[in-house]
C-alpha positions as CSV (number, residue, x, y, z in Angstrom):
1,X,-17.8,-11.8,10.6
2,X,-16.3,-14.3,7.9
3,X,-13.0,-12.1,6.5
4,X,-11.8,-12.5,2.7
5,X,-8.6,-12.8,1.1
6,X,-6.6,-9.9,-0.5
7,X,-3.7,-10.7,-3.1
8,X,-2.7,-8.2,-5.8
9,X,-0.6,-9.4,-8.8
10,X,2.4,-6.6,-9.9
11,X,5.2,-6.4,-12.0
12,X,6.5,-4.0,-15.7
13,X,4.2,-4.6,-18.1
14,X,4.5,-7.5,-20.3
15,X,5.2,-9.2,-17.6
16,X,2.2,-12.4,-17.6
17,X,0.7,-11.3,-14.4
18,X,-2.9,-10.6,-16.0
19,X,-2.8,-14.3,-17.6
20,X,-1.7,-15.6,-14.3
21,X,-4.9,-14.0,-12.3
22,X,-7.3,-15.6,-14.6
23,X,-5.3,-18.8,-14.4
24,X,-5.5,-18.3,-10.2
25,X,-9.1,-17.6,-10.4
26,X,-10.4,-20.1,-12.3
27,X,-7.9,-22.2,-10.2
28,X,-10.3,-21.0,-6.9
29,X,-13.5,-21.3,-8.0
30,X,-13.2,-24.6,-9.0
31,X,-12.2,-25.3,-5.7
32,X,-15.4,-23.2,-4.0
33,X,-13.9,-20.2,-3.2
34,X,-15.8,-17.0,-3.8
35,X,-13.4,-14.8,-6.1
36,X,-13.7,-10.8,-7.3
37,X,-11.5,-10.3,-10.0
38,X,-10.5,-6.4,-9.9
39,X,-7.9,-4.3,-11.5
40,X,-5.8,-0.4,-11.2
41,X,-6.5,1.7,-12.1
42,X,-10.2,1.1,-13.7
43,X,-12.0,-0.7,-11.7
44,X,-16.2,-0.5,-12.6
45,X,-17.3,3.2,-12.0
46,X,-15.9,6.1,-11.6
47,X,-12.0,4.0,-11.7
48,X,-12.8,3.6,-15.7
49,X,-13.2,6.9,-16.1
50,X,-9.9,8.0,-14.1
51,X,-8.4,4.7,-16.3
52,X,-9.6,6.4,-19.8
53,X,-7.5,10.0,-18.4
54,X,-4.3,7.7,-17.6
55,X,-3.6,6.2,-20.3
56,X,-5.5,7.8,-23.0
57,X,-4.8,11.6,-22.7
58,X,-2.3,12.7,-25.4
59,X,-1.6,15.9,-23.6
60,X,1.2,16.8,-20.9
61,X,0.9,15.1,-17.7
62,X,3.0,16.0,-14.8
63,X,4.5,13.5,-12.5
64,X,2.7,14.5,-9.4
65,X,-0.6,14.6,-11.0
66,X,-0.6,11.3,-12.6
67,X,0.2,9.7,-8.9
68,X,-2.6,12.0,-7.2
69,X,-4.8,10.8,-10.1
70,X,-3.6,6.9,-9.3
71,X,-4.0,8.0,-5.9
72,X,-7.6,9.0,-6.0
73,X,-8.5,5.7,-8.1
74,X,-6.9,3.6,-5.1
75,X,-8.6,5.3,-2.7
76,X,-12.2,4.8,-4.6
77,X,-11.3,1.4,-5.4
78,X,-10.7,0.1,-2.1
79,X,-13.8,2.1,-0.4
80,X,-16.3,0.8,-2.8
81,X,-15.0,-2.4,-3.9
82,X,-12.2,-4.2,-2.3
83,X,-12.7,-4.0,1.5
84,X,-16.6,-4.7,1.1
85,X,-15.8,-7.7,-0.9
86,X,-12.8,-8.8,1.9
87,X,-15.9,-8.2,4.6
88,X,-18.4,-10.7,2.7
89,X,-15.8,-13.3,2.8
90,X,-14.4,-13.3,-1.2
91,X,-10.9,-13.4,-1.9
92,X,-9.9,-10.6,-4.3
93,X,-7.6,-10.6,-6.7
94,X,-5.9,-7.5,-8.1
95,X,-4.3,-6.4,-11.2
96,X,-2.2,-3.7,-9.7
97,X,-2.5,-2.0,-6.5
98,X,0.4,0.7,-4.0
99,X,3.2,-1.1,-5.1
100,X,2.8,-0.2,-8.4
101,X,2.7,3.0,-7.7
102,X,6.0,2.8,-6.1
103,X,7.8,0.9,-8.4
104,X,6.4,3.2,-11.3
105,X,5.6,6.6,-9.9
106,X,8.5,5.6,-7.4
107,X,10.9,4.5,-9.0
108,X,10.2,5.4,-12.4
109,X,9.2,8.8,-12.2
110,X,11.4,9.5,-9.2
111,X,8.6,11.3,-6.8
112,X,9.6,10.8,-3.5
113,X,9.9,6.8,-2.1
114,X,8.2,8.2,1.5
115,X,5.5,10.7,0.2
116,X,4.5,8.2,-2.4
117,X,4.1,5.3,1.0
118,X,2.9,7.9,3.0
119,X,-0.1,8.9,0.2
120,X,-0.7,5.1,-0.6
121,X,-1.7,4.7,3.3
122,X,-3.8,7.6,3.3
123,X,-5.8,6.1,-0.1
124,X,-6.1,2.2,2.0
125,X,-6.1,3.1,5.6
126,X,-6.0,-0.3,7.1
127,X,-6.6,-2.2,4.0
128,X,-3.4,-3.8,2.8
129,X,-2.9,-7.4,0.3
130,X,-2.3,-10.5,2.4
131,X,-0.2,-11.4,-0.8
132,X,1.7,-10.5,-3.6
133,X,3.3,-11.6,-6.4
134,X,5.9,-9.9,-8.5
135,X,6.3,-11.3,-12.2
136,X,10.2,-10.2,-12.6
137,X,11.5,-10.4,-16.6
138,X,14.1,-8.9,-18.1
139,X,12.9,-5.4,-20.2
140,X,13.5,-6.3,-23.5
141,X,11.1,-9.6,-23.4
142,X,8.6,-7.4,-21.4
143,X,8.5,-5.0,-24.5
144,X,8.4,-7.4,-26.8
145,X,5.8,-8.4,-25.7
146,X,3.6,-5.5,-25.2
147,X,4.2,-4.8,-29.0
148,X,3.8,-1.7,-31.1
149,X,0.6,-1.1,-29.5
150,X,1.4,0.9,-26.5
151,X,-0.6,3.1,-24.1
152,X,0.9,6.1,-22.6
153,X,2.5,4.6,-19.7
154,X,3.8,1.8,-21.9
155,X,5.6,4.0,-24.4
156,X,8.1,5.5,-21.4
157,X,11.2,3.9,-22.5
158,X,13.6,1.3,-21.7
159,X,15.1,3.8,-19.1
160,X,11.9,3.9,-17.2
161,X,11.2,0.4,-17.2
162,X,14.7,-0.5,-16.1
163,X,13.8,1.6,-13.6
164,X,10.3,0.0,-12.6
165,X,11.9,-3.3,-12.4
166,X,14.2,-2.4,-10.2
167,X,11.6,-1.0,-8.1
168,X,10.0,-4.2,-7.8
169,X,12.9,-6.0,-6.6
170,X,13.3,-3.5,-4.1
171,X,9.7,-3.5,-2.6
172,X,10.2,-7.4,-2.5
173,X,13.5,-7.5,-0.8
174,X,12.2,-5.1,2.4
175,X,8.9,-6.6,2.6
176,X,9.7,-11.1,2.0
177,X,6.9,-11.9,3.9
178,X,4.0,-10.5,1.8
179,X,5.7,-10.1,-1.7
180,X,7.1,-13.0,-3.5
181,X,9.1,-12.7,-6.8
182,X,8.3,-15.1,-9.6
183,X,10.6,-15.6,-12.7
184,X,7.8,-14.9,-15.6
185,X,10.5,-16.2,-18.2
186,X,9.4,-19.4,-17.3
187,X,6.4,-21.3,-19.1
188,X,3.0,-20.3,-18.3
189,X,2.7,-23.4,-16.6
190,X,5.6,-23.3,-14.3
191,X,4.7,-20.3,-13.2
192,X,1.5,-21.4,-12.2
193,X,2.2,-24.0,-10.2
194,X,4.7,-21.7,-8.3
195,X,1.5,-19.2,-8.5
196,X,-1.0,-21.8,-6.6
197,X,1.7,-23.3,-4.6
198,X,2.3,-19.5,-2.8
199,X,-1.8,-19.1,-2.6
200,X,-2.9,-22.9,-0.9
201,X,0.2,-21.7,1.8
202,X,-1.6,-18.4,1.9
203,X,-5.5,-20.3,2.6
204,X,-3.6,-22.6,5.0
205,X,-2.3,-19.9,6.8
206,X,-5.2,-18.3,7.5
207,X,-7.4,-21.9,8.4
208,X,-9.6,-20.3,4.9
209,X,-12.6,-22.3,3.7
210,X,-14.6,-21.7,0.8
């Protein structure tokens, strides 16, 4: 059976890693690939209704239930949507996946580093990204540009996100192969062509054809 392509985009938000997916998927299809554009948490379904709780409840939230509730989304999302989509042959794209969680329930919140890796594996079994990239900027630009308008997970702090970042850089340094760091200071076009420079290696690598 014809297997996809899995590549999830992270880093703080702010960061230019939703711009650069679109960029990368119309980048793909115009070159005949298949592509399913996804995103955590709130994928279609039931993922937009955990997404709506997330970010949108105004109550208290405790650590451990808002990385269960991440959890449960993953573990839908991946089910229902990404692995069938790797078994048809597409090449999905992902606006978040386990290392956020890590780097922000992780790092940020400080739940455990192993039950955190050990409950992400649990919630993708054998499903794991073939690529990803981490969009590294410095906090303050990151916040700028997120603005006033924040959701709950935005309004944490500079703390937090100093934090988060951190995280990243950490998840990229013990696993080089799979996660590649990307300046997003840079102009949107740089980036890109560091972007589709990392994902033609990634298609060659695996003798992909569209």
């Amino acid at each position: 059976m014809k297997k996809g392509l899995f590549i999830t985009f992270e880093g703080a938000d702010g960061c230019g890693k939703t711009t650069q997916l679109n960029l990368l998927k119309d980048y793909l299809e115009k070159k005949g690939y298949e592509v399913l554009v996804t995103r955590e948490p709130g994928a279609k379904g039931l993922g937009e209704k955990i997404r709506e709780i997330l970010l949108g409840y105004e109550g208290e939230v405790s650590d451990r239930c808002e990385s269960f509730m991440f959890l449960a989304d993953r573990a839908q999302h991946v089910d229902t949507i990404i692995k069938p989509a790797i078994e048809s042959g597409k090449i999905v794209l992902c606006d978040r996946h386990t290392d956020s969680t890590i780097a922000y329930q992780g790092y940020g919140r400080g739940i455990d580093l192993e039950e955190i890796k050990m409950l992400n594996n649990l919630a993708v079994g054998s499903t794991v990204p073939d690529l990803t990239y981490v969009f590294d900027v410095d906090v303050e630009t990151s916040m700028q540009r997120v603005g006033s308008s924040k959701d709950r997970m935005e309004s944490a702090g500079k703390e937090f996100f100093n934090k988060v970042r951190l995280g990243y850089i950490e998840i990229a340094d013990s696993d080089p192969i799979r996660v590649k760091v990307i300046n997003s200071a840079d102009t949107i076009e740089n980036v890109f062509k560091k972007v589709s420079k990392l994902c033609d290696d990634l298609i060659e690598c695996h003798n992909f054809e569209s």
